[in-house]
VOGU-3710 file (C-alpha; in Angstrom, 3 decimals, decimal comma):
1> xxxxxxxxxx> 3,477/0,181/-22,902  2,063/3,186/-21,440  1,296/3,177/-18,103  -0,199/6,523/-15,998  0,375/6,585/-12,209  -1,874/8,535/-10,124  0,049/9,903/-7,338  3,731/11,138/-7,212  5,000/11,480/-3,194  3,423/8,447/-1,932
11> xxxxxxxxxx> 5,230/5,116/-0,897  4,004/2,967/-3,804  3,828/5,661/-7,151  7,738/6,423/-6,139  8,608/2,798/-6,305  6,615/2,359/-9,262  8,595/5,474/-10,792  11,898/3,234/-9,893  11,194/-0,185/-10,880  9,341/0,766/-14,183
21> xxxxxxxxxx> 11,669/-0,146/-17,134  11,283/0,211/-20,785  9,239/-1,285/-21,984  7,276/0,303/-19,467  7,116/3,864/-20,031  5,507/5,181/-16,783  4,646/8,915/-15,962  3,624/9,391/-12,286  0,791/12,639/-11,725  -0,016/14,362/-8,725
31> xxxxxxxxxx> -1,099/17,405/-7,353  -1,789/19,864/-8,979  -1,131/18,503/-12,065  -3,780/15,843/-11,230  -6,365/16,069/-8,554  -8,026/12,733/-8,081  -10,871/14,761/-6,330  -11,359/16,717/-9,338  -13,192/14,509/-12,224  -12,515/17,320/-14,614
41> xxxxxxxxxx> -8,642/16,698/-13,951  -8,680/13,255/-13,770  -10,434/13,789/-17,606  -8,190/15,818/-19,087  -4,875/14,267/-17,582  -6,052/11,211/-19,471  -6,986/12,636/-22,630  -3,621/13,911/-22,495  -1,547/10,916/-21,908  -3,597/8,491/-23,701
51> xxxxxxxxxx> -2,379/5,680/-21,088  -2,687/1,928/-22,114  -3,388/1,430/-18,363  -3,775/3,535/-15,466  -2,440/2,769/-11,740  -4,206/4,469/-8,996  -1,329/5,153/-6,349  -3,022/7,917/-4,262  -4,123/7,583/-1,102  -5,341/8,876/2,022
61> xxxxxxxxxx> -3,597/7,611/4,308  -3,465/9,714/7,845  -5,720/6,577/9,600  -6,085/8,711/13,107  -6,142/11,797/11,098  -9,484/10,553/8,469  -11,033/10,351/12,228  -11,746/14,211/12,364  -11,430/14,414/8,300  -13,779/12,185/7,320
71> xxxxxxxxxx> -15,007/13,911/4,262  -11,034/14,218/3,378  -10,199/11,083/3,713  -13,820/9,683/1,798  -12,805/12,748/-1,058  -9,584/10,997/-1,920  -10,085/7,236/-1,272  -13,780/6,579/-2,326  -15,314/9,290/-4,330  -12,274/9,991/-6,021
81> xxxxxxxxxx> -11,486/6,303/-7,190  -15,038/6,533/-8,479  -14,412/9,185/-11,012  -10,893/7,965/-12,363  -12,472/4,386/-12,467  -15,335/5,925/-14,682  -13,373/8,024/-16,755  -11,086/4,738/-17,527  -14,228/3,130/-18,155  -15,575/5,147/-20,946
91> xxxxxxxxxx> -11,998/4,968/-22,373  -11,772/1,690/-22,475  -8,008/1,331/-20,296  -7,998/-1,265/-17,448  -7,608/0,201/-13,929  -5,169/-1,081/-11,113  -6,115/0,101/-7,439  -4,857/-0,143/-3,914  -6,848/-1,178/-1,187  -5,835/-2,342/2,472
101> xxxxxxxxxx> -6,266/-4,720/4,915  -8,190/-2,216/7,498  -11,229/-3,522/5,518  -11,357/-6,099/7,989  -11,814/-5,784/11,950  -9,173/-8,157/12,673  -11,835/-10,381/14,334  -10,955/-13,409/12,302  -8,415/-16,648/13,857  -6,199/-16,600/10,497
111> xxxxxxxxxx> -5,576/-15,168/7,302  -8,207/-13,129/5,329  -9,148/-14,556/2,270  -10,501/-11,919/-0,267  -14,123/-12,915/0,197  -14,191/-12,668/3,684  -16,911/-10,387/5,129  -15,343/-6,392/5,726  -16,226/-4,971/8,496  -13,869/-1,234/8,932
121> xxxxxxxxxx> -12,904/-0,242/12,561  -12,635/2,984/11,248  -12,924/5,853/8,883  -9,916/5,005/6,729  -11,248/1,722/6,334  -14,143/2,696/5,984  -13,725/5,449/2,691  -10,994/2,645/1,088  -13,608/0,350/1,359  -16,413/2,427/-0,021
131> xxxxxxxxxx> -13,144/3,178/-3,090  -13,350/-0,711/-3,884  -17,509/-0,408/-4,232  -16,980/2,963/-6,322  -13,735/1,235/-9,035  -16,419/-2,104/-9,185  -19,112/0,142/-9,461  -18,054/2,114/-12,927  -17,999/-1,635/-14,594  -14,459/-1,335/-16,447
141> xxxxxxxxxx> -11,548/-3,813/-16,274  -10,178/-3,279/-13,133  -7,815/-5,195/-10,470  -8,094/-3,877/-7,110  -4,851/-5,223/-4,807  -5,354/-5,198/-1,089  -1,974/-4,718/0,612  -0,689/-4,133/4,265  2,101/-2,677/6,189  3,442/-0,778/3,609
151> xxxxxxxxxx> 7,231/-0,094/4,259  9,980/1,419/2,134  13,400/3,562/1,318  10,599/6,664/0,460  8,461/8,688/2,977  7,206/8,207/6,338  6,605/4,506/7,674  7,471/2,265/10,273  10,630/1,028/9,216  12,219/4,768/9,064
161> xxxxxxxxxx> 10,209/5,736/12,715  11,750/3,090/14,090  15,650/3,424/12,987  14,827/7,305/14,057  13,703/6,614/17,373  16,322/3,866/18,034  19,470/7,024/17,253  18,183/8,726/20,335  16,479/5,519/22,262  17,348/2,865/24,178
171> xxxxxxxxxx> 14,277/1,264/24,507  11,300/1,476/22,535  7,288/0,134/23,549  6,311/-1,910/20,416  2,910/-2,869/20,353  2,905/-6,991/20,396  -0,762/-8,018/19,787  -1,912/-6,808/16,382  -0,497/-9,304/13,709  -0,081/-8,227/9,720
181> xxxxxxxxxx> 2,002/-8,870/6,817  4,696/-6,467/6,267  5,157/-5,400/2,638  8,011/-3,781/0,875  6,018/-1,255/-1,808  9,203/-1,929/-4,091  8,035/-5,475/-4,289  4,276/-4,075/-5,070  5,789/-1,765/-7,711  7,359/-5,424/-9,284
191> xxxxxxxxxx> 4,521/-7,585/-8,600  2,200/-4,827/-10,034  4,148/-4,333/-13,470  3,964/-7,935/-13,821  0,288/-7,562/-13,691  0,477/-4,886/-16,202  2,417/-7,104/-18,925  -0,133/-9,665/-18,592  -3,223/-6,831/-19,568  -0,814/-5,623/-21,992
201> xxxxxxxxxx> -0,463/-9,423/-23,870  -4,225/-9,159/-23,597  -4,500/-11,914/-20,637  -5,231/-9,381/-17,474  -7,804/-11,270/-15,622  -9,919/-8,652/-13,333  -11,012/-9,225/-9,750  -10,138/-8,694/-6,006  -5,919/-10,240/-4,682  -4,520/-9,507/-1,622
211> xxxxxxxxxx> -0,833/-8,375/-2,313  1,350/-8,456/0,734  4,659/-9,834/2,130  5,058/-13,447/3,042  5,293/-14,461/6,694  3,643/-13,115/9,337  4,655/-11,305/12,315  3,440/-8,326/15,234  4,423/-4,770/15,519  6,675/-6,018/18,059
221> xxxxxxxxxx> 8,503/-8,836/15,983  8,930/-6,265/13,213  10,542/-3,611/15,069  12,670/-6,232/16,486  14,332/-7,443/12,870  14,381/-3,871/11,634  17,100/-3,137/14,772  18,593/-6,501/13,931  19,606/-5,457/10,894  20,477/-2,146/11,246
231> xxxxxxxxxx> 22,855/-3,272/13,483  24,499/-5,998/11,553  25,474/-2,764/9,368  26,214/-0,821/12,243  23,136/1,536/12,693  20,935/3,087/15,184  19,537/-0,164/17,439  17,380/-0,321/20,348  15,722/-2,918/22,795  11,502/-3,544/21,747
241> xxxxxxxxxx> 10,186/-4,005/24,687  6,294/-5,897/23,804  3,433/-3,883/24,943  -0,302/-4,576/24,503  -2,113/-2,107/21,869  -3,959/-0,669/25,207  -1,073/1,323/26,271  -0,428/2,713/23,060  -4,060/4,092/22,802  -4,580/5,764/19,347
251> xxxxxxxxxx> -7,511/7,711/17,425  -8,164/5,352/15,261  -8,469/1,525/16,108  -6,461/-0,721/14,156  -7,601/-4,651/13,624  -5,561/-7,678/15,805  -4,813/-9,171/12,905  -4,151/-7,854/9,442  -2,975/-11,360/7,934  -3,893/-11,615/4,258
261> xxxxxxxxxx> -4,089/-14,879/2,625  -2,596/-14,042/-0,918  -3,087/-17,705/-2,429  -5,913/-16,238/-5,020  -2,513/-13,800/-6,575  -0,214/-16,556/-7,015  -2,950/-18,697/-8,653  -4,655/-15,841/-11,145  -0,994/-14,413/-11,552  1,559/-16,817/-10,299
271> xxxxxxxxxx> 3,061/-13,929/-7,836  4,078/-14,999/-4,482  6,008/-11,958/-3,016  9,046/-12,190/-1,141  9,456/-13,029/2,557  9,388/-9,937/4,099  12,636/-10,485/5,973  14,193/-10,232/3,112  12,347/-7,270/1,264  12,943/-5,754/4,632
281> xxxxxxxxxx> 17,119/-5,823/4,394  17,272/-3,610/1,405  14,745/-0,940/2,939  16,913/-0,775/5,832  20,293/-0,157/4,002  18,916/2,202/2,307  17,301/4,337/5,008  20,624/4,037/6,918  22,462/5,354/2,962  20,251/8,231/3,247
291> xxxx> 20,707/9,235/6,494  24,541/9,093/6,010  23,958/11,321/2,539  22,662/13,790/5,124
//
């Protein structure tokens, strides 16, 4: 079962490089092996594998940054997606891509379903949305998986800020009123390679799933469990003190609520991922591992 990962450093292709057992033989690609804003490299790095499916795992994913790189940001999450989508088009291998809850402008009362009208606050949102147009666009078998609040052991997120700023901190403003999912990318990495047995047993059913953590809480709620259980372990803890997002004024404007209803994945697939309490445990032990390694 060979699977091709586009992208190497981010959160999601590095827990798909861990989880992946035989029979799963994954190779992750990135720069500059693989440019995803190069079709010409995105060609020949599949010629060369000859993948029975191919993950897209890059992303842009600077959100105040794409505000003053627009064509960056667009480059990598829309026109890029295009081209790999294509090219596993006219080779006949079913795609999986990442999309993300900034889609929506957090307008909505509850949970987004996937069908729910997008409406992007900002440029991020805005070039991953135009990605999911460009991946339907090229008419292969594709599943694209909107996710949110990615967190894990690898790279920068807001588990590993946090436990940073809590070693020097006693107190920390944690924005209260924008509400989301959190999402461990190590369970993406196992939900996802159960999606890639069932294409492989010739059952993959295409379309649009959200993919995130179950439960729901705020910036402010998840800051809160991340010091919990840091300290149960005896690391770095601090108090969150609950702010509104207008004192933490940022670039980019991020939607009120990010909830993602993921009933459509557990029916299609019969995933339901873990509550993200739990997920959340293991990402913190292993942070704390790694800074002790240090």
């Amino acid at each position: 079962m060979s699977i091709l990962v586009i992208g190497q450093s981010g959160q999601i292709a590095r827990a798909l490089a861990e989880r992946a057992t035989p029979p799963h033989g994954v190779v992750t690609l990135g720069r500059p092996e693989l440019d995803i804003t190069d079709p010409g490299s995105i060609r020949r790095s599949i010629a060369a594998q000859k993948p029975q499916l191919v993950i897209n795992a890059s992303a842009y994913t600077a959100v105040d940054k794409a505000e003053t790189e627009p064509d960056a940001a667009f480059a990598v999450n829309a026109e890029g997606p295009g081209a790999l989508a294509e090219a596993c088009a006219a080779a006949g291998i079913p795609l999986i891509h990442y999309s993300t809850d900034y889609v929506y402008d957090g307008s909505k009362a509850g949970p987004y379903v996937e069908d729910d009208p997008t409406s992007p606050l900002g440029v991020y949102g805005r070039s991953k949305l135009a990605g999911e147009d460009a991946v339907r666009a090229a008419g292969g078998d594709h599943v694209i998986l909107r996710t949110a609040w990615v967190y894990s052991p690898f790279a920068g997120n807001f588990v590993r800020t946090m436990l940073r700023l809590a070693s020097s901190r006693d107190e920390l403003g944690v924005v209260a009123d924008q509400w989301g999912c959190p999402t461990s990318a190590l369970d993406i990495a196992d939900a996802t390679l159960v999606i890639a047995d069932r294409w492989f047993a010739g059952n993959g059913q295409p379309g649009m799933f959200h993919m995130a953590g179950t439960g729901e809480t705020n910036w402010h709620g998840f800051a809160e469990e991340i010091f919990r259980l840091s300290k149960q372990v005896g690391g770095p803890s601090a108090t969150a003190r609950p702010i509104p997002a207008t004192e933490f004024p940022t670039p980019a404007k991020r939607p009120a609520n990010s909830r993602l209803d993921c009933a459509r994945l557990e029916q299609v697939y019969s995933i339901t991922l873990p509550e993200w309490q739990d997920s959340l445990r293991e990402t913190v032990r292993r942070l704390l591992e790694e800074e002790e390694s240090v």
